[in-house]
NUROTI-291626 format. One line per field, with one value per residue (C-alpha): residue in three letters; x, z, y. Coordinates in nm, 2 decimals, padded with zeros to 4 digits. Last residue first. Example, Ala and Ser with C-alpha at 12.3 -4.5 7.8 and 13.67 -1.06 7.14 Angstrom:
<pts>
res c(ser	ala)
px c(01.37	01.23)
pz c(00.71	00.78)
py c(-00.11	-00.45)
</pts>
This chain:
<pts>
res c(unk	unk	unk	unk	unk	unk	unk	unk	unk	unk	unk	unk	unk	unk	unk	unk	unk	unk	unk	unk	unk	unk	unk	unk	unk	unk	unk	unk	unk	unk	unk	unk	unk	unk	unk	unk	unk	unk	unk	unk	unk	unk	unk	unk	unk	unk	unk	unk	unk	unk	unk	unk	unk	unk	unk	unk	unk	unk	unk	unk	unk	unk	unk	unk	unk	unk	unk	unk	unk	unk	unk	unk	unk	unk	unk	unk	unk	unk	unk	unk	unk	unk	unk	unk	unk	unk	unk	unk	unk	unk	unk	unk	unk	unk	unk	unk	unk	unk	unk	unk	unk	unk	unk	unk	unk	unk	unk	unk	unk	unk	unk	unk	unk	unk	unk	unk	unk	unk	unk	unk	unk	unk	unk	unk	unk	unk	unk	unk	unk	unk	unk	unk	unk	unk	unk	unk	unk	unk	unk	unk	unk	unk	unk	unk	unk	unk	unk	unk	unk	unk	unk	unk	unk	unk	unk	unk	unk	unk	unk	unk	unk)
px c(-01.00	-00.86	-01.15	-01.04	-01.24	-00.99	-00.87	-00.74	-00.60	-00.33	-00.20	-00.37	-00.60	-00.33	-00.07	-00.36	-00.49	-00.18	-00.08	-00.40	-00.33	00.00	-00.05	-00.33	-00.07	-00.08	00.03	-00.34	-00.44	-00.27	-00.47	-00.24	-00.10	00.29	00.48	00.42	00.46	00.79	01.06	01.09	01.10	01.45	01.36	01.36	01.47	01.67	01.66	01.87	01.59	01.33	01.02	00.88	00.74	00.62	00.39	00.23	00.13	00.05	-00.20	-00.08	-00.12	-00.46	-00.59	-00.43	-00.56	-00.92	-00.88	-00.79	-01.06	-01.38	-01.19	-00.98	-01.05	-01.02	-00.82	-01.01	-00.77	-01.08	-01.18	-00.93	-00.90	-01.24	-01.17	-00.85	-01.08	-01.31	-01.09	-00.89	-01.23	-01.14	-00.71	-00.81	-01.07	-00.86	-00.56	-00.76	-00.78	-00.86	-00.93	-00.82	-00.92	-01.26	-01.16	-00.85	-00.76	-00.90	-00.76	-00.42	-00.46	-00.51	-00.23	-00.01	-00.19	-00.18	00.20	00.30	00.03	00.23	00.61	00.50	00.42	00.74	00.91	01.23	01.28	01.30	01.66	01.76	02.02	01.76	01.50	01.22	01.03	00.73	00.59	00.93	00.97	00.59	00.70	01.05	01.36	01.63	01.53	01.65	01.51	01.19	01.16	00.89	00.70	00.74	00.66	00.32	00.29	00.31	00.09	-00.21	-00.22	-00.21	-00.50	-00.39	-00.42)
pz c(01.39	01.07	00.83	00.46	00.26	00.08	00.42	00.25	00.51	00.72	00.98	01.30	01.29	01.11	01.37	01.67	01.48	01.43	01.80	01.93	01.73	01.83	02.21	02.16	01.98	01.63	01.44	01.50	01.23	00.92	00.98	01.01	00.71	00.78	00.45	00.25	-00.13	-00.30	-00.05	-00.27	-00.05	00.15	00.45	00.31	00.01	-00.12	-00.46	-00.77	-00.80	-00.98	-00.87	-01.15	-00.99	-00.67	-00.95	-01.05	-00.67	-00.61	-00.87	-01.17	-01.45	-01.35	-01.38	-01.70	-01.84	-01.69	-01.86	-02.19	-02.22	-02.11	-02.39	-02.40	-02.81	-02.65	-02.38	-02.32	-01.99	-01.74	-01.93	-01.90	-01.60	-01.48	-01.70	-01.50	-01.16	-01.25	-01.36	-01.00	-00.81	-00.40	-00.51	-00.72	-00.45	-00.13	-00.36	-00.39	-00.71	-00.77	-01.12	-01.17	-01.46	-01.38	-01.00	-01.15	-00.81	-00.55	-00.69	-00.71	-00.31	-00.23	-00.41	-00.25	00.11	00.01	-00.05	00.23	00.46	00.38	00.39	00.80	00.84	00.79	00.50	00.51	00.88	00.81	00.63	01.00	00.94	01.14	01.36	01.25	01.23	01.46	01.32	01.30	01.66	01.71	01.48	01.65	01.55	01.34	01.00	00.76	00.95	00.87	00.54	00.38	00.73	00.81	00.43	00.45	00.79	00.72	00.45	00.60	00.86	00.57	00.36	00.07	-00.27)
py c(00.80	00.64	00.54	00.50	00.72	00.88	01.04	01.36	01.59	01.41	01.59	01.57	01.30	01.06	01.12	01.08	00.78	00.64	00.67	00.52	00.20	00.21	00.21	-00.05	-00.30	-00.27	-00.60	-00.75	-00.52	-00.63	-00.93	-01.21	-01.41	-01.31	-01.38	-01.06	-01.08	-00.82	-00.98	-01.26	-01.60	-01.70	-01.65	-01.26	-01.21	-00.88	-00.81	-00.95	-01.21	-00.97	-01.11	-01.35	-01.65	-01.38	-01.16	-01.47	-01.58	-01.21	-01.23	-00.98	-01.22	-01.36	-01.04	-00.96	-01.28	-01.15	-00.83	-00.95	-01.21	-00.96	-00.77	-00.43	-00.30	00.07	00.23	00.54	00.62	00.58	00.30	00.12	00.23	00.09	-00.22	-00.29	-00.24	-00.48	-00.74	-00.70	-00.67	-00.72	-00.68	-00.38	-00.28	-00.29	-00.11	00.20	00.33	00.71	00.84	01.22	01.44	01.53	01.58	01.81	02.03	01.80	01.50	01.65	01.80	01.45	01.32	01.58	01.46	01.11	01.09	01.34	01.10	00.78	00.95	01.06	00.68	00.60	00.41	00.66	00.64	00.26	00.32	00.47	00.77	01.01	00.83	00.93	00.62	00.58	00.25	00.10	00.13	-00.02	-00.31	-00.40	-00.25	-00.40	-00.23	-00.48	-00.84	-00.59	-00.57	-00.75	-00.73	-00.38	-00.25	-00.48	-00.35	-00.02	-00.02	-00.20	00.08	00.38	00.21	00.23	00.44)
</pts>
């Protein structure tokens, strides 16, 4: 899981010389034949309202990662779901090289180069530093909690309204 906001501006900012439309456009998708319509908000709360309704249904079954605390604890979170899944003989050692393995610097060396760029770095890490945030203007902020308040029914502990 993600936080819905941080989402939509990671997708915006990999993206966006695609979409042609500002952020606050892209934030309302909908607009039919658009390729941004796709990566609206309205896809986010589908996702976490099946995977809500999942979680809900098989609790015991059912280990929720939020991408905040994999990218917070990254070895931490590998031996959760290790353990989680039973995954056995997983070292200290392991873990950390797998951790190491999967920063976002690591993960940009081998981006598959076949897909798009954008100014010329893989499109897969996020080039704009700022605070997810400070892309929202007031106008947007309030429209995403209205969206979120209304329709989405499994928060997952993320605070939108």
């Amino acid at each position: 899981m993600r936080d819905i906001r941080d989402s939509l501006v990671s997708q915006y900012e990999k993206y966006n010389s695609e979409y042609n439309v500002d952020f606050s456009a892209f934030l309302r998708g909908g607009v039919r034949g658009k390729k941004y319509s796709y990566y609206s908000i309205w896809t986010r709360i589908q996702f976490l309202n099946g995977w809500g309704a999942v979680v809900t249904r098989n609790a015991e079954e059912v280990a929720v990662l939020k991408y905040e605390d994999l990218k917070a604890d990254t070895p931490g979170q590998l031996a959760r779901v290790c353990d989680h899944f039973d995954i056995k003989g997983v070292t200290p050692d392991l873990i950390a090289a797998a951790a190491a393995a999967a920063s976002k610097e690591e993960m940009a060396k081998r981006e598959n180069l076949r897909r798009k760029t954008v100014r010329g770095k893989p499109a897969a890490v996020r080039l704009d530093p700022r605070p997810a945030d400070e892309w929202y203007s007031d106008a947007d902020r309030r429209f995403v909690a209205e969206v979120l308040r209304r329709n989405l029914k499994y928060t997952f502990g993320y605070r939108y309204w």
